[in-house]
C-alpha positions as CSV (number, residue, x, y, z in Angstrom):
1,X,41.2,76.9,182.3
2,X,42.9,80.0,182.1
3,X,46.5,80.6,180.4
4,X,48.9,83.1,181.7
5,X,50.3,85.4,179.0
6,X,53.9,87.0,180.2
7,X,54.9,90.1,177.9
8,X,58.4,91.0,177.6
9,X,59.2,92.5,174.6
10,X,56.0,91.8,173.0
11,X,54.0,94.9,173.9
12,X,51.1,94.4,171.1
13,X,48.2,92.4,170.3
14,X,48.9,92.4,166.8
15,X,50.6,89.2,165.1
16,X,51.8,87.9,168.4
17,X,51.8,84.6,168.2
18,X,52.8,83.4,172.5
19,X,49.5,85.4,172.4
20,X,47.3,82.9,169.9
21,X,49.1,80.4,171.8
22,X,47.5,81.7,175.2
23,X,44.2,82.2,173.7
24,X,44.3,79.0,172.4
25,X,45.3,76.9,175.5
26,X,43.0,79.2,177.5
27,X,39.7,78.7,175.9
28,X,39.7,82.1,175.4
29,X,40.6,82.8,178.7
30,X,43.9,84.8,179.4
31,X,45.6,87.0,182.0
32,X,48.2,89.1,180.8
33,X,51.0,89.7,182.9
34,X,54.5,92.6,182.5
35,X,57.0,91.5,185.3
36,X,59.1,95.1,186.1
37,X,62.7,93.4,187.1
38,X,64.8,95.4,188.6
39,X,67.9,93.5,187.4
40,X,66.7,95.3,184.2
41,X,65.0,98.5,185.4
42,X,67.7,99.5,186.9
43,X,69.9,99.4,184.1
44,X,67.9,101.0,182.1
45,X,67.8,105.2,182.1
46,X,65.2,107.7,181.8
47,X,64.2,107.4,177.9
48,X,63.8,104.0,178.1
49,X,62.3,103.5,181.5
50,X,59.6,106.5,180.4
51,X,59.3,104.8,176.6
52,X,58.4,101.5,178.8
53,X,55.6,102.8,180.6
54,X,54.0,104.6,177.9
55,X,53.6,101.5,176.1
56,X,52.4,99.3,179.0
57,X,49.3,102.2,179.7
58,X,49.2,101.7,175.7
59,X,48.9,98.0,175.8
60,X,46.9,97.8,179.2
61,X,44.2,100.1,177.5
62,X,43.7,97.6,174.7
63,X,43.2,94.9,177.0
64,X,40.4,96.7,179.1
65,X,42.5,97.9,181.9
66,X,43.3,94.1,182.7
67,X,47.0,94.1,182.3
68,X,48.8,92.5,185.5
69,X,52.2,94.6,186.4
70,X,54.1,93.5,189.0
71,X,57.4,94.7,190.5
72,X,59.8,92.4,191.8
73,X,61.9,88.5,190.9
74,X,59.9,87.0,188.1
75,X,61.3,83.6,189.6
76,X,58.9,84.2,192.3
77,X,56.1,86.4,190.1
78,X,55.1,84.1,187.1
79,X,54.8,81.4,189.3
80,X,53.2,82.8,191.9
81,X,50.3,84.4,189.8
82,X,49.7,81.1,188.0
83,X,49.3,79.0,191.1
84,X,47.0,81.9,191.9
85,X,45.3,82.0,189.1
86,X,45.3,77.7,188.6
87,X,46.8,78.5,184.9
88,X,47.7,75.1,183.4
89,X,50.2,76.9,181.3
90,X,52.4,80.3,181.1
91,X,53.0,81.6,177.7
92,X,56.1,83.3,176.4
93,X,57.7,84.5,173.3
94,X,61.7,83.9,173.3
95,X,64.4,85.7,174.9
96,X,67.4,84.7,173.0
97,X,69.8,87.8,175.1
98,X,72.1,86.4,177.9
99,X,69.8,87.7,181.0
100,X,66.4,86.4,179.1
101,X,67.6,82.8,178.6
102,X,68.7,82.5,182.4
103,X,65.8,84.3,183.8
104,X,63.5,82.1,181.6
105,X,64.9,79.0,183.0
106,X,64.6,79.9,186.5
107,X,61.1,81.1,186.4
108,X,60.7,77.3,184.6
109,X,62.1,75.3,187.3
110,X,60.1,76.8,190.0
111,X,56.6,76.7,187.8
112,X,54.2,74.0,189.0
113,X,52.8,73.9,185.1
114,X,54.5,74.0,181.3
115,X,56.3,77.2,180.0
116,X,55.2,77.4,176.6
117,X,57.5,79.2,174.7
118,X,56.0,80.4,170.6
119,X,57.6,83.2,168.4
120,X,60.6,85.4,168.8
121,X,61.5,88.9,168.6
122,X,62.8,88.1,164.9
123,X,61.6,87.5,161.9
124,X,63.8,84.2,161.8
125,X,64.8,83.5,165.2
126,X,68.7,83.6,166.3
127,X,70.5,79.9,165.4
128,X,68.1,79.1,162.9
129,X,70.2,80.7,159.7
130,X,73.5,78.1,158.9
131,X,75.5,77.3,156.1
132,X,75.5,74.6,154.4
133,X,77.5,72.4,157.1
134,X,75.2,73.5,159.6
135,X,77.1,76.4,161.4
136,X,76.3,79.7,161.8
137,X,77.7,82.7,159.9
138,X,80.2,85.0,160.6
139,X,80.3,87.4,157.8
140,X,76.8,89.4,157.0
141,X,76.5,89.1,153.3
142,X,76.5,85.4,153.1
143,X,74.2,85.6,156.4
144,X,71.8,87.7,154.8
145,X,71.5,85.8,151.5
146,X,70.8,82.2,153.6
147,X,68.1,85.0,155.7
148,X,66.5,85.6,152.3
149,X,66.2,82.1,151.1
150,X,65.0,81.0,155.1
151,X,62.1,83.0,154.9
152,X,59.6,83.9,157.1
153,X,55.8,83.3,158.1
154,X,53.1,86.1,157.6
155,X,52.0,88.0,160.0
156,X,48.7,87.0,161.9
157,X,46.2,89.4,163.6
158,X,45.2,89.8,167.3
159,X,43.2,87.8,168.6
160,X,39.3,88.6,168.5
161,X,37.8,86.2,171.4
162,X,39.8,87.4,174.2
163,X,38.1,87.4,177.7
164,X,41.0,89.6,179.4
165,X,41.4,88.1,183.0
166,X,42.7,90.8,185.9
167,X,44.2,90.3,188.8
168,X,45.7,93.2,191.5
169,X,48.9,94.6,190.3
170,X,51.4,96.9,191.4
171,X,51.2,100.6,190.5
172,X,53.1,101.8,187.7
173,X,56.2,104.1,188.1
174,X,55.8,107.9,187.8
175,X,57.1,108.5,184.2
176,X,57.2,111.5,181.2
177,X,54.4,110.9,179.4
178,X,55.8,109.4,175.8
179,X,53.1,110.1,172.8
180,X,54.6,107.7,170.2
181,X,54.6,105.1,172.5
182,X,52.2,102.0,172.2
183,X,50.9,99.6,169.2
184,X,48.8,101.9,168.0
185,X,51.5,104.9,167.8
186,X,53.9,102.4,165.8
187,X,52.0,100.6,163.4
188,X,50.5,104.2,162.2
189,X,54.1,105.7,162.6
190,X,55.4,102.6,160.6
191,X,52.5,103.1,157.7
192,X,53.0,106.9,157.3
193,X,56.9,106.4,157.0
194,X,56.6,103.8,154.1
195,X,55.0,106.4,152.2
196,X,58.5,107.8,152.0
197,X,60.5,104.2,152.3
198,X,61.3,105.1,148.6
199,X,63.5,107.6,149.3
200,X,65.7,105.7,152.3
201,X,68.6,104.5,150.5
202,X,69.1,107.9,149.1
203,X,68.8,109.6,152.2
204,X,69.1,107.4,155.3
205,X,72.9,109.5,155.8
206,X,72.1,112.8,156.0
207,X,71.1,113.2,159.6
208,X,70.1,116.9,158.5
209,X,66.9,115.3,156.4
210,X,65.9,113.1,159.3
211,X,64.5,110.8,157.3
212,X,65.2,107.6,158.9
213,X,62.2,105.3,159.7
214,X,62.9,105.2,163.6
215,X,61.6,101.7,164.0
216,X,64.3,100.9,166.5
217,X,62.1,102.1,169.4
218,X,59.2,99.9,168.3
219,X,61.5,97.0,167.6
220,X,63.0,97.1,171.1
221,X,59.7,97.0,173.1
222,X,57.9,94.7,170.6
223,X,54.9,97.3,169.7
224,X,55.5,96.1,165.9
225,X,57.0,92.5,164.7
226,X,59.7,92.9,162.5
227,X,57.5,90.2,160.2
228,X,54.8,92.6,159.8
229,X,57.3,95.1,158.2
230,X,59.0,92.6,156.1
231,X,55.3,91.9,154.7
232,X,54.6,95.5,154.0
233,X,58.4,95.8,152.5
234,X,57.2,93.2,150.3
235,X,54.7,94.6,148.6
236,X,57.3,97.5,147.1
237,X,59.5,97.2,145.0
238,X,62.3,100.2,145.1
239,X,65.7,100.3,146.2
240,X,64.7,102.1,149.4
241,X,62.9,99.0,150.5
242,X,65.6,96.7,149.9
243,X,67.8,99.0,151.4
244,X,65.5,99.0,154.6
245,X,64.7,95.1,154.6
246,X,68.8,94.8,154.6
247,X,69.0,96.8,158.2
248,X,66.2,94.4,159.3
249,X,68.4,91.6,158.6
250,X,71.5,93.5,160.3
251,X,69.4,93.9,163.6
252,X,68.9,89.8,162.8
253,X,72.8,88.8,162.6
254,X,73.5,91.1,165.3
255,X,71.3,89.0,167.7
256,X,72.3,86.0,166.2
257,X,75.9,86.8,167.2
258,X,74.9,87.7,170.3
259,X,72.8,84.5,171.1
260,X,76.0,82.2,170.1
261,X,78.8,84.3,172.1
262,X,76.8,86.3,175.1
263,X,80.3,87.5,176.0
264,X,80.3,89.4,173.0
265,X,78.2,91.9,175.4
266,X,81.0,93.3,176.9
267,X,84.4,91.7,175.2
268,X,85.4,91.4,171.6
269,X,84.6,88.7,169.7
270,X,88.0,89.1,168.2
271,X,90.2,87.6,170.9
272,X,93.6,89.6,170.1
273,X,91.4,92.5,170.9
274,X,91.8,91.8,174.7
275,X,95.4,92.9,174.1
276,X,94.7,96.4,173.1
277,X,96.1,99.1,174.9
278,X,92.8,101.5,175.7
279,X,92.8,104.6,178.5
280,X,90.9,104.7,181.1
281,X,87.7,107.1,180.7
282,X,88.6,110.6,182.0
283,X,87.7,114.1,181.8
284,X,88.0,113.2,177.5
285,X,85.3,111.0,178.2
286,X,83.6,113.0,180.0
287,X,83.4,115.8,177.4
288,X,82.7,113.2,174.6
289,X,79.3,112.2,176.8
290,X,78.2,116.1,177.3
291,X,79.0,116.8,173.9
292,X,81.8,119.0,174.2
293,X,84.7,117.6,172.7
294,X,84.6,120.9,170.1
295,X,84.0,119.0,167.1
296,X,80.7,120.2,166.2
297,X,79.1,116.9,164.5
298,X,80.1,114.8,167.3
299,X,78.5,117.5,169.8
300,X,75.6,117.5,168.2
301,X,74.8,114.0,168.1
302,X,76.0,113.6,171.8
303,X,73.1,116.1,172.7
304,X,70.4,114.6,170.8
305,X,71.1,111.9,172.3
306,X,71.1,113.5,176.0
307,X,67.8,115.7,174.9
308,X,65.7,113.3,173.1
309,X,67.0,110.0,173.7
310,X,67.6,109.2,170.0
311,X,70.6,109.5,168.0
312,X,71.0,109.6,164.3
313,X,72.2,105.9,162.6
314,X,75.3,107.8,161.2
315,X,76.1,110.0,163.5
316,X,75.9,107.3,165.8
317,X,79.1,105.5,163.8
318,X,81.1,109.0,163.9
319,X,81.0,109.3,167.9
320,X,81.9,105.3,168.5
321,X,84.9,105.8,166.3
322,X,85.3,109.5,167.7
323,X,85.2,107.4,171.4
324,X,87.4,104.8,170.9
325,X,90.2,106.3,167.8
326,X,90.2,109.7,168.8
327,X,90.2,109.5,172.7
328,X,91.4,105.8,172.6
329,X,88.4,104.7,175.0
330,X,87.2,101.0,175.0
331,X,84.2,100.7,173.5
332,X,82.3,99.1,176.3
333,X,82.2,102.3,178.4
334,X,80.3,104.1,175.3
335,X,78.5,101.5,174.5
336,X,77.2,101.4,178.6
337,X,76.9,105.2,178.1
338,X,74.0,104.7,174.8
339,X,72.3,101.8,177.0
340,X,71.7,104.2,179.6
341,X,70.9,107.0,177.4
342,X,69.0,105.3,174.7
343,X,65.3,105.1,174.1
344,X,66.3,102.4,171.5
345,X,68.5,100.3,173.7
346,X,69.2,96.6,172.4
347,X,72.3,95.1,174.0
348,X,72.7,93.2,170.9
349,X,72.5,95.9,168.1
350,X,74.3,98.0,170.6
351,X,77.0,96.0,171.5
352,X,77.6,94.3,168.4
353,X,77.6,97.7,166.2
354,X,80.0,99.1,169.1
355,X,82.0,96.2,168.0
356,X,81.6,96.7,164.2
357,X,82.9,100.2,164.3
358,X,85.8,99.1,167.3
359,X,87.1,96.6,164.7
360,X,86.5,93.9,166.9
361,X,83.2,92.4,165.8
362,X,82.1,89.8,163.4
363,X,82.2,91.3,159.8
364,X,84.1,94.0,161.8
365,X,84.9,97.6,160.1
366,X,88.9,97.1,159.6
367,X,90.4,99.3,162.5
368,X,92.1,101.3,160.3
369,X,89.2,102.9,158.8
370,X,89.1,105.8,161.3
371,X,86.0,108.3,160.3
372,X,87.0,112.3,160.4
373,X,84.5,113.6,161.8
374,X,85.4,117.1,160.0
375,X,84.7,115.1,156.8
376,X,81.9,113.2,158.1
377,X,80.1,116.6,158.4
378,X,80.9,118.1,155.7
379,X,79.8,115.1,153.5
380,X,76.1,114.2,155.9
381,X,75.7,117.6,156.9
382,X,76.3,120.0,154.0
383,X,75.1,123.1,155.2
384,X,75.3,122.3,158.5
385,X,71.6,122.2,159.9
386,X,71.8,119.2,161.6
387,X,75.2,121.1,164.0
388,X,73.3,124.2,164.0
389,X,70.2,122.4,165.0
390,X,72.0,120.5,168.2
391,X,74.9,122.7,169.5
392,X,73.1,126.5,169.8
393,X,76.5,127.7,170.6
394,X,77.1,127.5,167.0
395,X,73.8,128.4,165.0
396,X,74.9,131.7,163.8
397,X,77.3,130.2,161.7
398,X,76.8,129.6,157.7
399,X,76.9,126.6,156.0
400,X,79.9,124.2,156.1
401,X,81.6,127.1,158.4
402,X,79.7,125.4,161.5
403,X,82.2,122.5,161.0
404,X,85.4,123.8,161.7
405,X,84.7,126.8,163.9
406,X,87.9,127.0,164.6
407,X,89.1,128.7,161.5
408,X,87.5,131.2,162.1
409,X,88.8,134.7,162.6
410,X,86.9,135.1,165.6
411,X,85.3,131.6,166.4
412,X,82.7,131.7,169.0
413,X,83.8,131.8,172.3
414,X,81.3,129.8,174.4
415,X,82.1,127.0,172.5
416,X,85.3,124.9,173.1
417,X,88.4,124.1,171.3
418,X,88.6,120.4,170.0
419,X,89.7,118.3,173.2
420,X,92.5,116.3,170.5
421,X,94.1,116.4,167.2
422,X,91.9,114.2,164.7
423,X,95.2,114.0,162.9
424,X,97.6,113.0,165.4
425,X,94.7,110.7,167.5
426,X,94.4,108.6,164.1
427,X,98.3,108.0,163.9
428,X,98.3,106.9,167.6
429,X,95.2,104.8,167.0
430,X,97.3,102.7,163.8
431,X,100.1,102.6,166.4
432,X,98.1,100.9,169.2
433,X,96.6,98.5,166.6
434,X,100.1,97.6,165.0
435,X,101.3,96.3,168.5
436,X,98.0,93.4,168.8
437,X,98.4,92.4,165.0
């Protein structure tokens, strides 16, 4: 009687509860199965695709080499490895993101036995948090108090009694090698950063510190549940932690919005947004995604994010705003650019925070707040380490210097002028947004 257990973005064996589930309705008895779709391989780019198979070597080690991968329609996969395998049930935790809930129910309608769906990717799964006449929320604050007062369960461990069930697979695509990648990377990742957790709400900012908890890469393939953390979260007490349990709960509302309007991808979820007037991506854009617009703290987060896959929470605000009020770009082509270029990427923290910083989200930034980036480096960046760190061009400069080179009596010449006037770009901005108000 042996249960088929489908991993999607639950690459652990660690409070996993589809996985109990599968163990339980298996006698013991499971095959583990990761489907590699191309209607999401392909969309995905290096950082993530490498990320991805690091973690499935991770999590196929764990289960004595008896991970099933397969390449191809998971319509025809699932089902076809259950018949072959005469599983009386195929075990899933839920997808709540557009693709997930239509793949799920095709791959349901052509299984011969039940699809037994247990757990989420959440610590409260999306549509579950309402006000008080039963609707969801559209505003984060309230959200996050009702999140609070919801509650959780505790984590559980892995299972003990597995007997791991192979079957042939497919070879696994040639990747980097990723040495954070895995369970067992995370969770010791996770415990050595919570020494520090104390310190996040003073510091989480400064991109030159680095001293953000870079969960998001965990979060996204499912090596840690966000549960677990909120249970080690709860055993401090500091403003750090609250700080950090408040982002969890962002990550939440962001999917929660995501699950109620799966437009909200690609389109604002403020209608009158449809009517803004945006260029078309051009050689401006194609600066902004080489880092070379010649505004130094947008540079340098544009090349982390083409050198390491990652890009600083912060930073990460100034070049959206830099994208879409500066160069007057709509937001869905950067926020397609970070989903290709992010280890990290989660359509609905992605698209929704794209959103928040367009002005056109839920709980939306007004549109009028417009961040300098000058300012913006000079306030996260004092002396400039994070710029000098990222754009080489400019190391040799001191302190807050590196942020406006162009002052300089004899500013560098391999690096280039800015591409626009921030000054000028913000008026224009106000004058595009006064004509949809």
């Amino acid at each position: 009687m042996t249960a088929l257990m489908w991993f999607r973005r639950d690459l652990r064996l660690t409070d996993n509860p589809a996985l109990l589930e599968a163990v339980r309705a298996g006698n013991g008895q499971v095959c583990g199965l990761f489907v590699l779709d191309a209607a999401l391989w392909d969309a995905a780019g290096d950082p993530r695709r490498d990320h991805l198979i690091s973690s499935l070597k991770s999590l196929r080690d764990s289960m004595d080499g008896k991970l099933v991968v397969r390449r191809g329609d998971p319509a025809k996969i699932v089902p076809d490895l259950a018949a072959d395998l005469g599983a009386d049930s195929v075990h899933i935790a839920a997808d709540y993101g557009p693709y997930g809930g239509r793949r799920d129910d095709a791959v349901e309608k052509a299984l011969d036995c039940p699809l037994v769906t247990t757990g989420s990717a959440y610590a409260i799964a999306p549509g579950r948090v309402l006000n008080g006449s039963g609707r969801s929320y559209q505003v984060f604050t309230p959200y996050f108090r009702a999140w609070l007062e919801h509650g959780w369960r505790q984590p559980v461990d892995a299972p003990d009694d597995v007997e791991w069930i192979g079957k042939q697979g497919d070879a696994l695509p040639k990747s980097e090698p990723v040495d954070d990648a895995g369970e067992r990377a995370a969770r010791a990742h996770w415990q050595n950063w919570l020494e520090t957790v104390a310190d996040y709400d003073d510091e989480r900012d400064r991109p030159d510190l680095d001293s953000t908890s870079r969960m998001s890469v965990p979060l996204k393939y499912g090596e840690v549940h966000p549960r677990t953390m909120l249970a080690d979260l709860a055993r401090l007490r500091s403003k750090g932690a609250e700080a950090y349990r408040r982002e969890l709960a962002w990550r939440e509302f962001c999917a929660d919005l995501l699950h109620r309007n799966p437009h909200a991808a690609w389109k604002p979820l403020r209608s009158e947004f449809e009517k803004m007037d945006y260029d078309e991506p051009d050689d401006a854009f194609t600066a902004w995604c080489e880092g070379k617009t010649g505004y130094p703290v947008v540079d340098a987060g544009m090349r982390q994010l083409a050198e390491s896959g990652f890009m600083h929470n912060r930073i990460r605000m100034v070049v959206a705003s830099f994208l879409v009020k500066d160069l007057h770009v709509h937001w869905k082509y950067g926020a397609r650019w970070f989903m290709k270029t992010l280890r990290d990427g989660d359509l609905a923290s992605n698209s929704l925070n794209w959103q928040w910083v367009a002005g056109c989200g839920a709980d939306a930034s007004p549109y009028f707040r417009i961040f300098n980036p000058i300012t913006q480096g000079k306030k996260f960046d004092p002396d400039g380490a994070y710029v000098r760190r990222w754009v080489p061009e400019l190391a040799g400069l001191d302190g807050k210097k590196v942020h406006e080179p162009w002052l300089l009596p004899d500013p560098p010449e391999d690096y280039p002028a800015p591409i626009v006037d921030h000054a000028e770009a913000r008026q224009e901005s106000l004058r595009r947004y006064a004509a949809i108000k």
